[in-house]
Backbone as JSON Lines, residues from 0, in Angstrom:
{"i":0,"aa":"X","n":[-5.64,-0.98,20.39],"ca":[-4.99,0.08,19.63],"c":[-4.27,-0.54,18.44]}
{"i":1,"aa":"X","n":[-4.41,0.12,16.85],"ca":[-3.68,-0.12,16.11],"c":[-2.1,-0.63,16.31]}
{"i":2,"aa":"X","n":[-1.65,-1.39,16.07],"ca":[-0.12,-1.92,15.85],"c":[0.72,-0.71,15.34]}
{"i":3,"aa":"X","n":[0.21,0.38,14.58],"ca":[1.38,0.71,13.88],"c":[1.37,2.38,14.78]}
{"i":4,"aa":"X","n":[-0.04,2.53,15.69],"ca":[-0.12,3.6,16.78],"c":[0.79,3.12,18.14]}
{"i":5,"aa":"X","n":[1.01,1.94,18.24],"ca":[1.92,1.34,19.12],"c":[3.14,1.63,19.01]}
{"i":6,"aa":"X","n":[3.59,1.18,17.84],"ca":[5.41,1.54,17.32],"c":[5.35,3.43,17.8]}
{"i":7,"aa":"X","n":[4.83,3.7,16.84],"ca":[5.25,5.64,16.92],"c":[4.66,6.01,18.28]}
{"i":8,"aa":"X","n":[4.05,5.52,19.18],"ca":[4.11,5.82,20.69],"c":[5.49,5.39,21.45]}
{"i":9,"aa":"X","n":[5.72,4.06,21.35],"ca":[6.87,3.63,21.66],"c":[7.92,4.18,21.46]}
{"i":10,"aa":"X","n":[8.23,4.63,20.17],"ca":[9.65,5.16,19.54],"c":[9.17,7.11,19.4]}
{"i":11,"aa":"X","n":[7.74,7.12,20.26],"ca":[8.22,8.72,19.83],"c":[9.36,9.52,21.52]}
{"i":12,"aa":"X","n":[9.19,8.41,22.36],"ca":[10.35,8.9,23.47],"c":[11.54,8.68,23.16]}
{"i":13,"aa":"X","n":[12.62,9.84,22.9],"ca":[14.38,9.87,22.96],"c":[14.35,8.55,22.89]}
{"i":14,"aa":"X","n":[14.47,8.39,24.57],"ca":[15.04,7.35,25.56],"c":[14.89,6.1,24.65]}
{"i":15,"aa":"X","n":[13.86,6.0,24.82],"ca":[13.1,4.6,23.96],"c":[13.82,4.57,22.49]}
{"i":16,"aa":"X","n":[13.85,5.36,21.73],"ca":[14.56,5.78,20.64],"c":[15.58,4.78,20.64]}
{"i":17,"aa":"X","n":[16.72,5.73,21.84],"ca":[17.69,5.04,21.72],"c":[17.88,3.93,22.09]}
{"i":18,"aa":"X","n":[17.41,3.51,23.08],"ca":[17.76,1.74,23.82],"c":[16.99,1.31,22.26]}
{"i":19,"aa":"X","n":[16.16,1.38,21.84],"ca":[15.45,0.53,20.44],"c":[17.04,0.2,19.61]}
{"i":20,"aa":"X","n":[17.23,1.73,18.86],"ca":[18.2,1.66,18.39],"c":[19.83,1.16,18.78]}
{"i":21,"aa":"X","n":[19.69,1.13,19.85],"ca":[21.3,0.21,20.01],"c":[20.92,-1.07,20.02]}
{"i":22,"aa":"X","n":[19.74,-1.79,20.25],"ca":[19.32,-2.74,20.33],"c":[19.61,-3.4,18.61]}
{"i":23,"aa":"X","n":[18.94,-2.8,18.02],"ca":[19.07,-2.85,16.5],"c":[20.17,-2.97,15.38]}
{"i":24,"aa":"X","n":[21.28,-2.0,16.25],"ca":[22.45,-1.97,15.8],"c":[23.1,-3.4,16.11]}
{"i":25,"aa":"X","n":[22.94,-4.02,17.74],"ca":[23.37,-5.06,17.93],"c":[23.03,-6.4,17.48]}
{"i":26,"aa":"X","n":[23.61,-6.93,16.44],"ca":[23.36,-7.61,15.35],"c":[23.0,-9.31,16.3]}
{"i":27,"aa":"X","n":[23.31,-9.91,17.06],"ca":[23.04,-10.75,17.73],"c":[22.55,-11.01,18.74]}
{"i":28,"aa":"X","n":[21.87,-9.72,19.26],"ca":[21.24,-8.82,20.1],"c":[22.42,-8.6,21.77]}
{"i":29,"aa":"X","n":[21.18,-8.28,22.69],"ca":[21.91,-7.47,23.7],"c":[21.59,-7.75,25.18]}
{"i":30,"aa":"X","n":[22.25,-8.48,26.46],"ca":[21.46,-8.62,27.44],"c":[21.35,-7.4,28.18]}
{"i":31,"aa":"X","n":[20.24,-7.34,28.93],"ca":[19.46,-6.0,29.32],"c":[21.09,-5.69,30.34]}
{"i":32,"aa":"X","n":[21.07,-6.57,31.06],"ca":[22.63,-5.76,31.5],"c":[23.34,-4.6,31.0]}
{"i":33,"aa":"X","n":[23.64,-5.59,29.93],"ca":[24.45,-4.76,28.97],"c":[23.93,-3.38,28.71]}
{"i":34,"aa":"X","n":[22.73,-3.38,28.64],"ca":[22.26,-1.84,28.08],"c":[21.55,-1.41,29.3]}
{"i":35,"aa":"X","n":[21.23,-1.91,30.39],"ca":[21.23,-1.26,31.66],"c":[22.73,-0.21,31.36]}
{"i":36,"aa":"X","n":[23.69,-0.7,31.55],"ca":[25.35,-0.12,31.47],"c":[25.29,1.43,30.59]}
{"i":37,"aa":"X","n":[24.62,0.54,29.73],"ca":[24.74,2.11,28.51],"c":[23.67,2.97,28.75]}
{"i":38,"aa":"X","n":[22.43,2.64,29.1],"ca":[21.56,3.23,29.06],"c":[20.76,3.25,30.58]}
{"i":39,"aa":"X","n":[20.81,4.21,31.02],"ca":[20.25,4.2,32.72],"c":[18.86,3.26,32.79]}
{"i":40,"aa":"X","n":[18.08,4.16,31.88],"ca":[16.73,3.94,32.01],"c":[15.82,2.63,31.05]}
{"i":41,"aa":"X","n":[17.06,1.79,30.55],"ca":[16.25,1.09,29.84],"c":[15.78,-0.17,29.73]}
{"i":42,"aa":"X","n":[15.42,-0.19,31.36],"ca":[14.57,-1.26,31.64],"c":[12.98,-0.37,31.21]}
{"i":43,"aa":"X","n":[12.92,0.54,32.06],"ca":[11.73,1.31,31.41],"c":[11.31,1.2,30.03]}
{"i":44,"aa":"X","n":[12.34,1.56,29.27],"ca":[12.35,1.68,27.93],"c":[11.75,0.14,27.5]}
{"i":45,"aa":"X","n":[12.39,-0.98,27.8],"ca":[11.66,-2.02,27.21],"c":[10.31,-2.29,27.47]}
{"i":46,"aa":"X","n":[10.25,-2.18,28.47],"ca":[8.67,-2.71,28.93],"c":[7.87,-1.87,27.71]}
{"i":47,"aa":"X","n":[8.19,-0.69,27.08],"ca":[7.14,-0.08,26.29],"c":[7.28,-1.02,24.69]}
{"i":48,"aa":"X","n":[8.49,-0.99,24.39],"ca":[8.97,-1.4,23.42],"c":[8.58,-3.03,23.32]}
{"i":49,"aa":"X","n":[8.43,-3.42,24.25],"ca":[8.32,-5.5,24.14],"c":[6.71,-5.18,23.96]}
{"i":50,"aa":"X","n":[6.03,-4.41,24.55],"ca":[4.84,-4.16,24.7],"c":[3.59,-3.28,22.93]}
{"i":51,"aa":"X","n":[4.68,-3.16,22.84],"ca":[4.85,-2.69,21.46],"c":[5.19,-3.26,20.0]}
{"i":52,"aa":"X","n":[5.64,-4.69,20.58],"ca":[6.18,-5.59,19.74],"c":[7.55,-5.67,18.65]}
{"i":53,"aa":"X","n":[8.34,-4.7,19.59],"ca":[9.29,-3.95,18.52],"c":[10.54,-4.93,18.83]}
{"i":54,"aa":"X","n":[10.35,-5.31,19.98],"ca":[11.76,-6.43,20.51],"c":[11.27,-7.79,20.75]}
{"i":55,"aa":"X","n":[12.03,-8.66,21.44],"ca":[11.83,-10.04,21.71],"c":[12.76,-10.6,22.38]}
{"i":56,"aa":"X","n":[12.89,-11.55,23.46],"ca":[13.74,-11.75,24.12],"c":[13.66,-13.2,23.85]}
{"i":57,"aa":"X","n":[15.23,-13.5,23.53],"ca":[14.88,-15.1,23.03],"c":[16.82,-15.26,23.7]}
{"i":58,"aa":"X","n":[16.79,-16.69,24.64],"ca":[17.95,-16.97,24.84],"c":[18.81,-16.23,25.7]}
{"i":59,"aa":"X","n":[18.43,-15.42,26.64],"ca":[18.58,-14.61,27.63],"c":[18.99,-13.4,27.24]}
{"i":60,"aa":"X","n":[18.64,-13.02,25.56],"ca":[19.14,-11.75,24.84],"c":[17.76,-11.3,24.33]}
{"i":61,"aa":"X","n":[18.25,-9.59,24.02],"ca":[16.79,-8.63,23.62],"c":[17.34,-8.6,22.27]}
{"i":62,"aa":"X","n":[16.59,-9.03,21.21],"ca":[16.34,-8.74,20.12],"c":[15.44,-7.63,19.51]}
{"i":63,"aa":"X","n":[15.95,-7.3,18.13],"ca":[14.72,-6.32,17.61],"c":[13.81,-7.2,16.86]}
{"i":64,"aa":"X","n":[12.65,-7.27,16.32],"ca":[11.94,-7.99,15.9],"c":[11.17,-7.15,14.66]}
{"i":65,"aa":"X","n":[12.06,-6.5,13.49],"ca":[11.81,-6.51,12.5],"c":[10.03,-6.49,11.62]}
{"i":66,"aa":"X","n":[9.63,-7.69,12.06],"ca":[8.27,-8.25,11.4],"c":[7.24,-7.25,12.12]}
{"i":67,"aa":"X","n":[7.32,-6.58,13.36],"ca":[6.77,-5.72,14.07],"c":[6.31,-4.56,12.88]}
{"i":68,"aa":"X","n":[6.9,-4.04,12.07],"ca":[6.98,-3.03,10.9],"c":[6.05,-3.67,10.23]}
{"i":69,"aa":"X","n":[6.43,-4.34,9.34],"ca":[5.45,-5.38,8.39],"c":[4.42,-5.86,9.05]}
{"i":70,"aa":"X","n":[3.93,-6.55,10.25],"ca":[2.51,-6.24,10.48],"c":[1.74,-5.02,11.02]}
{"i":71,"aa":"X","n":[2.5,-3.73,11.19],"ca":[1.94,-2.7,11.26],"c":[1.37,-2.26,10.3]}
{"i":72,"aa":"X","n":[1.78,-2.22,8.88],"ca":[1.71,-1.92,7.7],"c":[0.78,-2.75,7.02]}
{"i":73,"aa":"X","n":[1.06,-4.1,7.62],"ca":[-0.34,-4.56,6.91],"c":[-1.19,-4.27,7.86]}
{"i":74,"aa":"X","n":[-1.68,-3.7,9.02],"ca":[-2.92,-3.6,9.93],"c":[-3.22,-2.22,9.02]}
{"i":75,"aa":"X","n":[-2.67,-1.27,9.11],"ca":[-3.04,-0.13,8.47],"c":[-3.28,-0.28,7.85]}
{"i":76,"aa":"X","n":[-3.15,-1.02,6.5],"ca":[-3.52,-1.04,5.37],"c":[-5.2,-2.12,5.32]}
{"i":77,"aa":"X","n":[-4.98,-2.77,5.65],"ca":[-6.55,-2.93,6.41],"c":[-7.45,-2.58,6.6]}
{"i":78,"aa":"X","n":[-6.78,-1.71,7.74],"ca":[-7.87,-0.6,8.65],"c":[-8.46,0.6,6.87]}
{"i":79,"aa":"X","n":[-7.43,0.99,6.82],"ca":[-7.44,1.86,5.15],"c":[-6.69,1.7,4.24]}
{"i":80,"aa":"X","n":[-7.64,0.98,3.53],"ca":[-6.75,0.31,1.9],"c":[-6.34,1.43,1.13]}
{"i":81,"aa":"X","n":[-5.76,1.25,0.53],"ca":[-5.26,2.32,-0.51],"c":[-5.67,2.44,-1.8]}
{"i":82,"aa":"X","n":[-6.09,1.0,-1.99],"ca":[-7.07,1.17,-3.28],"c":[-8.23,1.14,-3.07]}
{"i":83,"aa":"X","n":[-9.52,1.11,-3.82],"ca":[-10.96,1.94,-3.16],"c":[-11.83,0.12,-3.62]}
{"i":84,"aa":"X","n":[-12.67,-0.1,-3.12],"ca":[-13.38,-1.93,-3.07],"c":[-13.05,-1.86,-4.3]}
{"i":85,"aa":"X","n":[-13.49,-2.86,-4.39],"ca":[-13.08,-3.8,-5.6],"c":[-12.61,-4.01,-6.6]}
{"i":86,"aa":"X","n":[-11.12,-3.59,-6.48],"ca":[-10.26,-3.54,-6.82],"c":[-9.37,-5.2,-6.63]}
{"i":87,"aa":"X","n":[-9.04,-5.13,-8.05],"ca":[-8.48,-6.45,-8.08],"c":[-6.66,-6.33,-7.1]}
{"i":88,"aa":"X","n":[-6.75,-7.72,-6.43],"ca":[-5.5,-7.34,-5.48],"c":[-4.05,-7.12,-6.16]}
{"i":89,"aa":"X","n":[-4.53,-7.8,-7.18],"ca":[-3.05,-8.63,-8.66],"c":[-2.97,-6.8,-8.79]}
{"i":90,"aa":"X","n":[-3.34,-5.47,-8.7],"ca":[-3.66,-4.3,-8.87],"c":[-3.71,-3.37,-7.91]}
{"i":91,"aa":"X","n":[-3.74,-3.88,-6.63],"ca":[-4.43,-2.78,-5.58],"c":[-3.09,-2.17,-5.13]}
{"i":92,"aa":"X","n":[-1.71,-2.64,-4.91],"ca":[-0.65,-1.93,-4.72],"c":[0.03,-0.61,-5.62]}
{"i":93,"aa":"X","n":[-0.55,-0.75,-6.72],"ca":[-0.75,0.3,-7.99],"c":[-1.61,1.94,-7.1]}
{"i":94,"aa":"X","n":[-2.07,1.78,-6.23],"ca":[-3.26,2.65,-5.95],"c":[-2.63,3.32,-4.22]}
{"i":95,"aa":"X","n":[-2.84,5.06,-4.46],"ca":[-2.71,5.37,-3.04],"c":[-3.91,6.41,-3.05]}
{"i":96,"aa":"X","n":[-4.42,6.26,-2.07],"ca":[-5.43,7.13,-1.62],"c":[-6.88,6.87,-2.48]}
{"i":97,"aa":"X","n":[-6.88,5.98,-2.86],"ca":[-8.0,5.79,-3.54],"c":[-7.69,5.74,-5.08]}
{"i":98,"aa":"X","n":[-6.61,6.44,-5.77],"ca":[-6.6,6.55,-7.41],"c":[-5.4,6.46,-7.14]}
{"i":99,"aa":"X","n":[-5.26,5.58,-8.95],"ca":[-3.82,5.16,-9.32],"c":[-2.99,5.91,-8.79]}
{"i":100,"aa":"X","n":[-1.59,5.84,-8.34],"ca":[-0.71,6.55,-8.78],"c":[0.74,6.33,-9.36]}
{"i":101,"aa":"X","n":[0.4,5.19,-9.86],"ca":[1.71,4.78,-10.91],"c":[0.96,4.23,-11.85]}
{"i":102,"aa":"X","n":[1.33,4.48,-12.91],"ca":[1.34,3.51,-14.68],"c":[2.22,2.91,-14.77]}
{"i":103,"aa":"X","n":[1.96,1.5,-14.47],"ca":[3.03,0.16,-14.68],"c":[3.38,0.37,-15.99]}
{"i":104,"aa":"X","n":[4.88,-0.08,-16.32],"ca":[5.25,0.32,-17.76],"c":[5.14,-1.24,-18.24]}
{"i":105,"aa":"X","n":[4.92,-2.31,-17.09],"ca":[4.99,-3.82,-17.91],"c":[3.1,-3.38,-18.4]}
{"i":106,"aa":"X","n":[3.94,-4.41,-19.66],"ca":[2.45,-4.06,-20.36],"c":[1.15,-5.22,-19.68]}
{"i":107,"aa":"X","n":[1.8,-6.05,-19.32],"ca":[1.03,-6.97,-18.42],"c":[0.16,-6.59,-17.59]}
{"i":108,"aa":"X","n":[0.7,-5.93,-16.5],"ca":[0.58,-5.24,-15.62],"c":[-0.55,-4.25,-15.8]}
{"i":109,"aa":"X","n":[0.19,-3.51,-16.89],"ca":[-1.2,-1.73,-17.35],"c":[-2.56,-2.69,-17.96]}
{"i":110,"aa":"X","n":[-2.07,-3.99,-19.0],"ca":[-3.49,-4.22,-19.29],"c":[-4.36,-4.7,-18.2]}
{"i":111,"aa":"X","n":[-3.5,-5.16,-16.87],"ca":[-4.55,-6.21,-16.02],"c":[-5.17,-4.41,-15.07]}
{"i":112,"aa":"X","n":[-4.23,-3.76,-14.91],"ca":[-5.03,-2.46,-14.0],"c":[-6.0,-1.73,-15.02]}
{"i":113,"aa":"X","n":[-5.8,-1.87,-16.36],"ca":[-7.05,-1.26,-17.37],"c":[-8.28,-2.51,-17.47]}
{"i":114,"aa":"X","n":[-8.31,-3.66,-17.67],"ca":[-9.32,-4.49,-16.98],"c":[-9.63,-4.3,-15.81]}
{"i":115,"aa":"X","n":[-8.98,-3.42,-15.2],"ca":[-9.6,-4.08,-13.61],"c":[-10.35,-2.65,-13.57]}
{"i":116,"aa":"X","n":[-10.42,-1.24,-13.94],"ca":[-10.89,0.04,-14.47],"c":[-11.9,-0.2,-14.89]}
{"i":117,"aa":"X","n":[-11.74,-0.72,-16.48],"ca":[-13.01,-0.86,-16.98],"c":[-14.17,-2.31,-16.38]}
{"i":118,"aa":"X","n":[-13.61,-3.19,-15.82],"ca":[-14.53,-3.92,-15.41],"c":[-15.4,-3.4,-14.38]}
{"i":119,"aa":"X","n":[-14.86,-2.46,-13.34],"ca":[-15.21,-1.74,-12.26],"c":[-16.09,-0.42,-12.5]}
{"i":120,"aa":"X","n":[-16.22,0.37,-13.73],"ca":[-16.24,1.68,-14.37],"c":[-16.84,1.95,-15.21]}
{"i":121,"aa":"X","n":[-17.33,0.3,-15.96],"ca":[-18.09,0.55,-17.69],"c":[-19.01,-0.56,-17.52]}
{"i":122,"aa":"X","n":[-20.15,-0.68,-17.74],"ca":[-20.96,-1.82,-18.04],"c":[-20.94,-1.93,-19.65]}
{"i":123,"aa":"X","n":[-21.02,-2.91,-20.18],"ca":[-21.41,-3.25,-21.55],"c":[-22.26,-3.74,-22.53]}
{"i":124,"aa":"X","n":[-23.42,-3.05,-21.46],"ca":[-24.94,-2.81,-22.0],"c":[-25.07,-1.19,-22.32]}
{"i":125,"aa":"X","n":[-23.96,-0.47,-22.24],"ca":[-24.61,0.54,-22.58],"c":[-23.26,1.72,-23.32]}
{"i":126,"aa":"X","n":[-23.85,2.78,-23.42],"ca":[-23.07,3.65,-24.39],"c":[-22.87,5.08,-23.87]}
{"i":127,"aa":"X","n":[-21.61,5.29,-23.8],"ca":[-21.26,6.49,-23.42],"c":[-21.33,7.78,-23.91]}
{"i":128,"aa":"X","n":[-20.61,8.66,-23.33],"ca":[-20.02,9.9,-24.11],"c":[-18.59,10.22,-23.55]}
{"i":129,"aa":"X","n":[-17.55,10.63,-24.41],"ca":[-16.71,10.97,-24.28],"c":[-16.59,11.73,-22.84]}
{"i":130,"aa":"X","n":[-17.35,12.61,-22.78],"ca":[-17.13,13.45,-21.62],"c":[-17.03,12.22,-20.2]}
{"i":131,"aa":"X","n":[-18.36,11.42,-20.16],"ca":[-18.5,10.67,-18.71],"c":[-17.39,9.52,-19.24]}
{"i":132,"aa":"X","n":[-16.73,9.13,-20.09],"ca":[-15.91,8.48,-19.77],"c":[-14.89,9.47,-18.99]}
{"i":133,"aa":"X","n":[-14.45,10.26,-19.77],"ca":[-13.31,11.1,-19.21],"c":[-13.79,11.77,-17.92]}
{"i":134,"aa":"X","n":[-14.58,11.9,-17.19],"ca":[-15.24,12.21,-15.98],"c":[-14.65,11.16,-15.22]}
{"i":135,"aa":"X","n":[-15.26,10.2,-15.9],"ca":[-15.46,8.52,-14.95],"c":[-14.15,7.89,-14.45]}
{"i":136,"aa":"X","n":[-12.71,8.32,-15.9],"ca":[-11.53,7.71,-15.62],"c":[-10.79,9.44,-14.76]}
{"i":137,"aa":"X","n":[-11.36,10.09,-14.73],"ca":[-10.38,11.05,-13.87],"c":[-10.41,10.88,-12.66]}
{"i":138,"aa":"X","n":[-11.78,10.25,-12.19],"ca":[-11.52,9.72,-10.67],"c":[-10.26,8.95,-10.33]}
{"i":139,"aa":"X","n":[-10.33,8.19,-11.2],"ca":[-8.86,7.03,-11.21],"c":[-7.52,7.29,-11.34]}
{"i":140,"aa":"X","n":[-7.34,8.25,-12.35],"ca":[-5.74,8.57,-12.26],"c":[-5.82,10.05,-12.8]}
{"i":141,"aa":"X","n":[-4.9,10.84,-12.67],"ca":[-4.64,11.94,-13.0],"c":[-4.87,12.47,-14.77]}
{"i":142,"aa":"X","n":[-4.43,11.81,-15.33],"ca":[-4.42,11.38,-16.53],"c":[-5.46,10.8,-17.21]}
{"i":143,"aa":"X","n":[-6.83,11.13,-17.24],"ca":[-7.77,9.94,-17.97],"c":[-7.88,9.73,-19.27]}
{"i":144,"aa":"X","n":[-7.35,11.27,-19.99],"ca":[-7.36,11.1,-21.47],"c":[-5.98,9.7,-21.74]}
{"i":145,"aa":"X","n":[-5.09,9.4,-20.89],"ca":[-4.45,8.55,-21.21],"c":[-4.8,7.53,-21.03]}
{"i":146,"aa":"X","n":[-5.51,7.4,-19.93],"ca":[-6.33,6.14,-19.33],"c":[-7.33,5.5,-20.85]}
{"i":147,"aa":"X","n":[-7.89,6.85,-21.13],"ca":[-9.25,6.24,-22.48],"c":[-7.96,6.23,-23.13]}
{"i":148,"aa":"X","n":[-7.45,6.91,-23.94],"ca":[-6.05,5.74,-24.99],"c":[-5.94,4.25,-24.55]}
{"i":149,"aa":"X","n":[-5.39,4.56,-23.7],"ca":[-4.89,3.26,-23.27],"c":[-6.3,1.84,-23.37]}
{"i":150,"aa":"X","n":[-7.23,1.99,-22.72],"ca":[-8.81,1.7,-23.13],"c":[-8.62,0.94,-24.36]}
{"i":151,"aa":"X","n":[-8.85,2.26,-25.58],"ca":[-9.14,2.13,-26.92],"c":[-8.08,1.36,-27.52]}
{"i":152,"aa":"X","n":[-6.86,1.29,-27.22],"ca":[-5.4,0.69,-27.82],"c":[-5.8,-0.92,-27.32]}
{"i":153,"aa":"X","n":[-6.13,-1.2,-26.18],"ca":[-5.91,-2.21,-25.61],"c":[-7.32,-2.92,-26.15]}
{"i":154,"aa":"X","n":[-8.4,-2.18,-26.79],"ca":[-10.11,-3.09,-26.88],"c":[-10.44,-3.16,-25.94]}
{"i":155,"aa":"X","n":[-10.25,-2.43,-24.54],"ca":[-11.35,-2.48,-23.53],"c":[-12.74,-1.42,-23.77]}
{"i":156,"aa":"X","n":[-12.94,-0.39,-24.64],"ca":[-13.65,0.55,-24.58],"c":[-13.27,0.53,-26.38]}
{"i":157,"aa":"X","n":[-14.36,0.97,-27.12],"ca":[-14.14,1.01,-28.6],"c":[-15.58,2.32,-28.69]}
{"i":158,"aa":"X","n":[-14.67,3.39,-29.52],"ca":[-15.2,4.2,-29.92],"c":[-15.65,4.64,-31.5]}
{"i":159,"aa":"X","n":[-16.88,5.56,-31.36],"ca":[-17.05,5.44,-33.11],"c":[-16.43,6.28,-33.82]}
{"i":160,"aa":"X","n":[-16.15,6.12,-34.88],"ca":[-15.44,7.13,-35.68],"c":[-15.3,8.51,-35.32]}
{"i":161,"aa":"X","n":[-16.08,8.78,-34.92],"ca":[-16.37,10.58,-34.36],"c":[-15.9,11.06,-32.98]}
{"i":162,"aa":"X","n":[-15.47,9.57,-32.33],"ca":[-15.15,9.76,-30.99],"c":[-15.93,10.37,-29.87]}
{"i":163,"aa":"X","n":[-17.24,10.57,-30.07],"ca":[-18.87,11.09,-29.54],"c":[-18.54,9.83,-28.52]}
{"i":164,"aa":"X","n":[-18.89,8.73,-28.94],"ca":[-19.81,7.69,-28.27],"c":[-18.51,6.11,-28.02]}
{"i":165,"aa":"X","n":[-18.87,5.8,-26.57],"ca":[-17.81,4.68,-26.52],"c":[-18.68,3.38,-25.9]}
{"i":166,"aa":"X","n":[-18.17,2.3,-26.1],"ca":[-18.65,1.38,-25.67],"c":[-17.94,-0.07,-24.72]}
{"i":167,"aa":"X","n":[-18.2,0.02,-23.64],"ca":[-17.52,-1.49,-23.57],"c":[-16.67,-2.8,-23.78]}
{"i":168,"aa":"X","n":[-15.84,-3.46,-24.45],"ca":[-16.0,-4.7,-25.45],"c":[-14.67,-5.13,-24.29]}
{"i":169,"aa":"X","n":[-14.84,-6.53,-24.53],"ca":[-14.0,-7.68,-24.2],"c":[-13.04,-6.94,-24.97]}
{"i":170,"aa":"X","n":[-11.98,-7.43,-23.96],"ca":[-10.05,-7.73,-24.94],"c":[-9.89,-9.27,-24.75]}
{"i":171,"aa":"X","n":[-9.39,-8.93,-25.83],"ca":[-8.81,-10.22,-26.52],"c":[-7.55,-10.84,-25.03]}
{"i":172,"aa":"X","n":[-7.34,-11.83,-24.7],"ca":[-6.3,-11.96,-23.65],"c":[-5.05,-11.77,-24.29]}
{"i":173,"aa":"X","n":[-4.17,-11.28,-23.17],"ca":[-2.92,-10.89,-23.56],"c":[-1.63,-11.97,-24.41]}
């Protein structure tokens, strides 16, 4: 079973809830004694929770174990990326559900996710039309008429005077 179907099984019982959470609160952690005292049932409660990877017992004390989150998040993200193949990684945190959903304002940043668009989106053997570009970049972000600006500003895509027909071209590096 997924890691991160583990946690929200674990923590979707009260009980478990709470022994987690006092556990958490207790900054140097807690011997089960101790929260035997407070909590009737939470020997029960751990066995789901250690099992779950949410605690750790180190030094005759129950700890929370933090990193449990962070490799849930990266298993999920795994299992379903958020950006769609081949997608450059320097880029792929830019992306939920498949299309952008932030415009980095570092310009660094927007030119390497507009290379990573048009490298993925345009071959440069051949010649467009306005429309299938703007088709092609609406898959990608909400915005494609900004996307082709952004394109044309930057020399990834160069259009002809008439704005009919676009093409491909290297940018210059940043």
């Amino acid at each position: 079973m997924e890691p991160s179907h583990l946690i929200v099984k674990a923590l979707a019982d009260p009980e478990r809830l709470r022994v987690f959470a006092d556990i958490v609160l207790t900054d140097s952690g807690t011997t089960v004694t101790d929260l035997r005292a407070r909590h009737p049932r939470a020997e029960k409660a751990l066995v789901r929770l250690f099992e779950a990877g949410l605690v750790t017992r180190e030094d005759g004390k129950v700890r929370a174990a933090p990193d449990a989150f962070k490799d849930a998040a990266a298993a999920a993200r795994a299992a379903a990326p958020a950006a769609p193949p081949g997608v450059s990684p320097e880029v792929a945190q830019l992306y939920s559900n498949g299309r952008v959903s932030v415009m980095p304002v570092n310009r660094r940043t927007r030119v390497a996710l507009l290379r990573d668009i048009a490298g993925r989106r345009f071959a440069f053997d051949r010649v467009y039309t306005e429309a299938e570009v703007t088709e092609t970049l609406a898959a990608e972000y909400h915005d494609p008429l900004q996307l082709r600006r952004d394109m044309v500003d930057e020399l990834l895509l160069e259009r002809t005077l008439g704005g009919r027909e676009y093409r491909r071209r290297e940018a210059p590096p940043i």
